[in-house]
Backbone as CSV, one residue per row, in Angstrom:
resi,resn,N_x,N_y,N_z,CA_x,CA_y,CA_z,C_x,C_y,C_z
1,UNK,3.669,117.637,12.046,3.164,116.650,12.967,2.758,117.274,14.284
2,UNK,3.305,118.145,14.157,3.219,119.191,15.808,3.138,118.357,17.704
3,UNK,3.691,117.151,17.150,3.956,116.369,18.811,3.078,115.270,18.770
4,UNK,1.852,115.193,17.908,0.555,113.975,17.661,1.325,112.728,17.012
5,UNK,1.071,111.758,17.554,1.305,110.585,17.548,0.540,110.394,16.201
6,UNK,1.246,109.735,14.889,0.997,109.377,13.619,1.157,107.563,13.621
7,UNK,-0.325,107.067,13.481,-0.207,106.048,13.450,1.225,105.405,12.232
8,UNK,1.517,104.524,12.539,2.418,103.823,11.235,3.779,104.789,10.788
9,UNK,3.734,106.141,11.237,4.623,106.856,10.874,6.320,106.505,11.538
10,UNK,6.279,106.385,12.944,7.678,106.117,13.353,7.270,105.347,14.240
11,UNK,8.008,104.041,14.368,7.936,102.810,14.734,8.078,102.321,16.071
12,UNK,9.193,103.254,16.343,9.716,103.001,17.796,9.476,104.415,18.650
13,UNK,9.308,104.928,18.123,9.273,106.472,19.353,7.771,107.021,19.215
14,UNK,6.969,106.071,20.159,5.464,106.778,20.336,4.900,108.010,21.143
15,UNK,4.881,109.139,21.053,4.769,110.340,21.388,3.426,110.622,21.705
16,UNK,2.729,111.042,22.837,1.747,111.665,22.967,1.328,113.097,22.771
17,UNK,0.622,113.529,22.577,0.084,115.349,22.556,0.629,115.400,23.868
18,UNK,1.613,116.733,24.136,1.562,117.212,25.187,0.578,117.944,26.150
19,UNK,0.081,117.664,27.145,-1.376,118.701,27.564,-0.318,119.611,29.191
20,UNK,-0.856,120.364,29.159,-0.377,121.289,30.486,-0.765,120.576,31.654
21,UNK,-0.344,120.377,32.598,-0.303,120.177,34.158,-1.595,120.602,34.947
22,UNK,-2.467,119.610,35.140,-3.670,120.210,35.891,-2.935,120.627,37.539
23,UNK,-3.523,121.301,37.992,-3.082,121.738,39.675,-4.323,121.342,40.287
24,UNK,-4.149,120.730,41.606,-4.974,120.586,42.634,-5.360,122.275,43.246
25,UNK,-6.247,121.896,44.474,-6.377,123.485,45.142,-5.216,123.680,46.294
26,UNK,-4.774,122.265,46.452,-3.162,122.760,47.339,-2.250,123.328,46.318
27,UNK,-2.042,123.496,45.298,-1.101,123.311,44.481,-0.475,121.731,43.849
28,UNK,-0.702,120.734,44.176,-0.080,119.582,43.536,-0.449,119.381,41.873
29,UNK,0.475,118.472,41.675,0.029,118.284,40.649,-0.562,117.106,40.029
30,UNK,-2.177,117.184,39.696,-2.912,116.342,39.208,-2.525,115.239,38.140
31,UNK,-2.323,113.904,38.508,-1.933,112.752,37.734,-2.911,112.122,37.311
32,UNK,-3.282,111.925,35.821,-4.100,111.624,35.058,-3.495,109.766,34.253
33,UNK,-3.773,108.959,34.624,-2.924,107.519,33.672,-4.148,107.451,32.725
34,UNK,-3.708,107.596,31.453,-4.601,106.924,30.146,-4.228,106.022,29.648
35,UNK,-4.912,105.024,29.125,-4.170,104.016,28.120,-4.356,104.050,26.757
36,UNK,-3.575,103.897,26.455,-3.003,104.312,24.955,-3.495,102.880,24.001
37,UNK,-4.372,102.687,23.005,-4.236,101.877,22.253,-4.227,101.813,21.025
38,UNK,-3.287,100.597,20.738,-2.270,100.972,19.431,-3.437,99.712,18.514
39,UNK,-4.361,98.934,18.592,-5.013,98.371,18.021,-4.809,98.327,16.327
40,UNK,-5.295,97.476,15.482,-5.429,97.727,14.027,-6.750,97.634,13.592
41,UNK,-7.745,97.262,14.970,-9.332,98.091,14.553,-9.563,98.875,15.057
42,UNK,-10.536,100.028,14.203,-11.383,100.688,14.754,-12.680,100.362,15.281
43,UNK,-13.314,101.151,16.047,-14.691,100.908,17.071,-15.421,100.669,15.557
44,UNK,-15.844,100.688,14.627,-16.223,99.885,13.855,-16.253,98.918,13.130
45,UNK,-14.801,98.304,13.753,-14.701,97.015,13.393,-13.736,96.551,11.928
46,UNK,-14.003,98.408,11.631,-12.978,97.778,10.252,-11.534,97.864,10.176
47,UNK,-10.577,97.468,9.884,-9.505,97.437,9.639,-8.719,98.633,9.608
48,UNK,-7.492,99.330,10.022,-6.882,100.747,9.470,-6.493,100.340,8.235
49,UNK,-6.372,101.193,7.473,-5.704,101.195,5.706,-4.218,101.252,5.979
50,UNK,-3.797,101.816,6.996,-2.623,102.013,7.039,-1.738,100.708,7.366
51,UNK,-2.184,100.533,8.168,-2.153,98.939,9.120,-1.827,97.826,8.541
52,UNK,-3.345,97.607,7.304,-3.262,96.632,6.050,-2.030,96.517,5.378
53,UNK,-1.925,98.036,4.558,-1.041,98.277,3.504,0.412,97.845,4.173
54,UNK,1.252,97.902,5.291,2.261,97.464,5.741,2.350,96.113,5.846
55,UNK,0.566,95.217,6.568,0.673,94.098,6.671,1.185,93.458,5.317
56,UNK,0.489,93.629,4.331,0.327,93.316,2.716,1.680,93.264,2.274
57,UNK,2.542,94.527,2.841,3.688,94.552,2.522,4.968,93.511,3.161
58,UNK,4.673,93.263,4.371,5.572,93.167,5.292,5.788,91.246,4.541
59,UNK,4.065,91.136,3.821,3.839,89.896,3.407,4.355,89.541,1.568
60,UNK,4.309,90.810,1.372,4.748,90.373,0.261,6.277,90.263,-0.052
61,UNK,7.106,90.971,1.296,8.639,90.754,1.435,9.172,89.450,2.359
62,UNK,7.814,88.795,2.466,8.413,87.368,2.757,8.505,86.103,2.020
63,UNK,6.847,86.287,1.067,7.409,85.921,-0.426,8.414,86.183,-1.200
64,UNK,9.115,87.368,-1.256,10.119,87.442,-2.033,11.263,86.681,-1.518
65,UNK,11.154,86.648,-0.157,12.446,85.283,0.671,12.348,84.124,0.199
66,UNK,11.014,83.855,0.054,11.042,82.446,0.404,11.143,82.113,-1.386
67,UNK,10.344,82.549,-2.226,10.997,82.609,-3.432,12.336,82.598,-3.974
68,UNK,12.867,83.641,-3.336,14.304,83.452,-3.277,15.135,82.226,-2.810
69,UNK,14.555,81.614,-1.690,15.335,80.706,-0.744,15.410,79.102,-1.962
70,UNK,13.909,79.335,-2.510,13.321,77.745,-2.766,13.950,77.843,-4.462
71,UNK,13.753,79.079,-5.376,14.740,78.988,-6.608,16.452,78.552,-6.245
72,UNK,16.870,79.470,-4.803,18.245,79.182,-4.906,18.873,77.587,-4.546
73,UNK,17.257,77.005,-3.889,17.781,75.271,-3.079,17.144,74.646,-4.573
74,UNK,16.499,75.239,-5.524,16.586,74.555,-6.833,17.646,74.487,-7.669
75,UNK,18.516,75.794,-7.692,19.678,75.353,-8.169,20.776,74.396,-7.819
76,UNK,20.933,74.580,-6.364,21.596,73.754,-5.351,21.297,72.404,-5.801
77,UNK,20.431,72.315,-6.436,19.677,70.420,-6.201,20.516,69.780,-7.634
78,UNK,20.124,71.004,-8.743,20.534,70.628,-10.157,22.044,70.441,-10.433
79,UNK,22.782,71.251,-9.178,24.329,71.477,-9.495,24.570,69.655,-8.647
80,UNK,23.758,69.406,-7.915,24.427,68.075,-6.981,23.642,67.017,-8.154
81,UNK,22.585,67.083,-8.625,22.248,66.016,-9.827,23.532,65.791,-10.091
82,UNK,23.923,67.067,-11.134,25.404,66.818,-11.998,26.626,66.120,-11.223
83,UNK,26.873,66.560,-9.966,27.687,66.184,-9.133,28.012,64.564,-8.291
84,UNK,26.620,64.719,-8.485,26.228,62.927,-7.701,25.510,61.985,-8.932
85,UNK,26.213,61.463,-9.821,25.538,61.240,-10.472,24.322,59.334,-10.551
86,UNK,24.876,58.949,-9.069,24.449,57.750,-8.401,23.120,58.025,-7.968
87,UNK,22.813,59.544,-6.995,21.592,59.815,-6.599,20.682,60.736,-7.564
88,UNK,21.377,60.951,-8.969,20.712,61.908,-9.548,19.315,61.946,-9.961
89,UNK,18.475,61.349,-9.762,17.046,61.320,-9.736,16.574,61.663,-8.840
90,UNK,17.015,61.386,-7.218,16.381,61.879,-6.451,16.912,63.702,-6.599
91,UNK,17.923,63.771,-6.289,18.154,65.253,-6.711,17.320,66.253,-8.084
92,UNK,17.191,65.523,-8.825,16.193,66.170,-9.855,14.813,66.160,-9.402
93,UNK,14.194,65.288,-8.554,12.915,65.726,-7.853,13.081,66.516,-7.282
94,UNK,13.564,66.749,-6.045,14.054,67.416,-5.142,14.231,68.842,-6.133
95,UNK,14.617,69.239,-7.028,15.101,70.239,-7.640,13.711,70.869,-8.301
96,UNK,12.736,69.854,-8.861,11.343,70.296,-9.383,10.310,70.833,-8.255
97,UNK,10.405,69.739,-6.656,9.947,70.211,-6.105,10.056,72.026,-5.679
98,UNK,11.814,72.236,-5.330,12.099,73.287,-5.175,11.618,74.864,-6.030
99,UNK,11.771,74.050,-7.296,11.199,75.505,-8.370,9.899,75.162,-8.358
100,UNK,8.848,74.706,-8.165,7.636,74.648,-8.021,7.102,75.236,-6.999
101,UNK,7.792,75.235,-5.834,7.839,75.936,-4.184,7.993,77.314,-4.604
102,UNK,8.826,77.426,-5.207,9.808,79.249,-6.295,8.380,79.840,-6.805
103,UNK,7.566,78.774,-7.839,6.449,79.543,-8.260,5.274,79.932,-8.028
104,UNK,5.507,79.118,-7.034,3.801,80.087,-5.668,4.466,80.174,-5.351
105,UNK,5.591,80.241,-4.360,6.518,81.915,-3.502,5.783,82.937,-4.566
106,UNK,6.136,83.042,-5.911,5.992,84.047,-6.836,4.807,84.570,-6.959
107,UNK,3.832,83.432,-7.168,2.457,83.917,-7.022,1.908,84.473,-6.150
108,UNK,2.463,83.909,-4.899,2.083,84.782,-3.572,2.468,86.404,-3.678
109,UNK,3.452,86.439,-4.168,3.990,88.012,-4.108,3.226,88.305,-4.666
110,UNK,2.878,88.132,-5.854,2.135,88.783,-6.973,0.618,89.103,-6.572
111,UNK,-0.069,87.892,-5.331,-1.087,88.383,-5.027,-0.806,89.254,-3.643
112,UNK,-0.333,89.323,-2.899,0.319,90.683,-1.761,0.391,91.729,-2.696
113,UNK,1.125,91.923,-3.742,1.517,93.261,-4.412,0.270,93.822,-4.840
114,UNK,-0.687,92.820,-5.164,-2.087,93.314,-6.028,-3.074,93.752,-4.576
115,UNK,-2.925,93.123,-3.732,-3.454,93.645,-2.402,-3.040,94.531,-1.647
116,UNK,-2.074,94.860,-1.836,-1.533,96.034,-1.402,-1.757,97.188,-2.224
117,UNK,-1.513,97.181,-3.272,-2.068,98.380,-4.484,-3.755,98.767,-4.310
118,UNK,-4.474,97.405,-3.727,-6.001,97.712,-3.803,-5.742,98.064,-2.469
119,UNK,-5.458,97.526,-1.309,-5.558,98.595,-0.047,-5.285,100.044,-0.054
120,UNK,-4.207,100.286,-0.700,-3.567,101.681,-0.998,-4.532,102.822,-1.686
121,UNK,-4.947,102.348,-2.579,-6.346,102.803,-3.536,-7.276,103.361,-2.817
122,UNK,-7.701,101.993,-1.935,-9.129,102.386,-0.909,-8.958,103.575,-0.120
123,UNK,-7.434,103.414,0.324,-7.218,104.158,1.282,-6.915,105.476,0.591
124,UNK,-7.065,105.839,-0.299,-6.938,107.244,-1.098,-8.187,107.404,-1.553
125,UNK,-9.341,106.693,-1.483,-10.611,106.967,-2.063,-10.768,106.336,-2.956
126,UNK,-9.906,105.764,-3.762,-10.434,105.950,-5.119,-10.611,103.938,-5.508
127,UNK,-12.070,103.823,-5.510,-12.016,102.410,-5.419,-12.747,102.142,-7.069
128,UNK,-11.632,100.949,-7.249,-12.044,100.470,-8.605,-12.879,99.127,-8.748
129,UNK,-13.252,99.143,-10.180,-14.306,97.612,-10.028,-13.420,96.617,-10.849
130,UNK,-14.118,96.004,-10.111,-13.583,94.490,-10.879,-14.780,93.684,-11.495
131,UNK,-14.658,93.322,-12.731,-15.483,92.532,-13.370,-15.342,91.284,-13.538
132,UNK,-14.683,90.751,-13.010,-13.908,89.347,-13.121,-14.667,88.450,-11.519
């Protein structure tokens, strides 16, 4: 890495190139302020690959929550059907709604994971077709 700041590489500790100390003709030393930008476009407008592929990711590990959350408040619903057996209809909706919520959570992942694999791709060159 030799001191260069790697986009996406470490998260919290942003490092600049070190440059040597300009001197004035008294001797002082010349203060230069740059601004640093951490953007996710480039001056052409397109997107970083790197950038994407985390977004894609960061998205497809929130589907897996919420998938998680909405199968586990489906079970929750089916165990209180059994339990309540006065309100048990509404609890069995409530329980279809929930695993139905579970299966687009699922689908969502499934399309993040497939977008992330095609960002990843691009970003290695190697772009495939789709005929569909």
């Amino acid at each position: 890495m030799s001191g260069e700041h790697e986009r996406g590489l470490n998260l919290f500790h942003h490092h600049k190139k070190e440059e040597e100390p300009q001197y004035a003709e008294d001797g002082s030393v010349l203060v230069e302020t740059t601004e640093v930008d951490y953007t996710a476009v480039t001056q052409d407008g397109v997107t970083d690959s790197r950038t994407e592929i985390k977004e894609h990711k960061r998205h497809e590990h929130i589907g897996e929550a919420a998938a998680l959350a909405a199968g586990a408040y489906a079970l929750y619903e089916k165990h209180e059907a059994k339990k309540d057996p006065e309100h048990a209809h509404r609890h069995k909706l409530e329980e279809e709604l929930a695993a139905t919520a579970a299966v687009g959570a699922g689908g969502y992942v499934f399309h993040e994971h497939h977008e992330k694999k095609e960002a990843k791709n691009e970003a290695e060159g190697e772009k495939k077709h789709h005929f569909f």
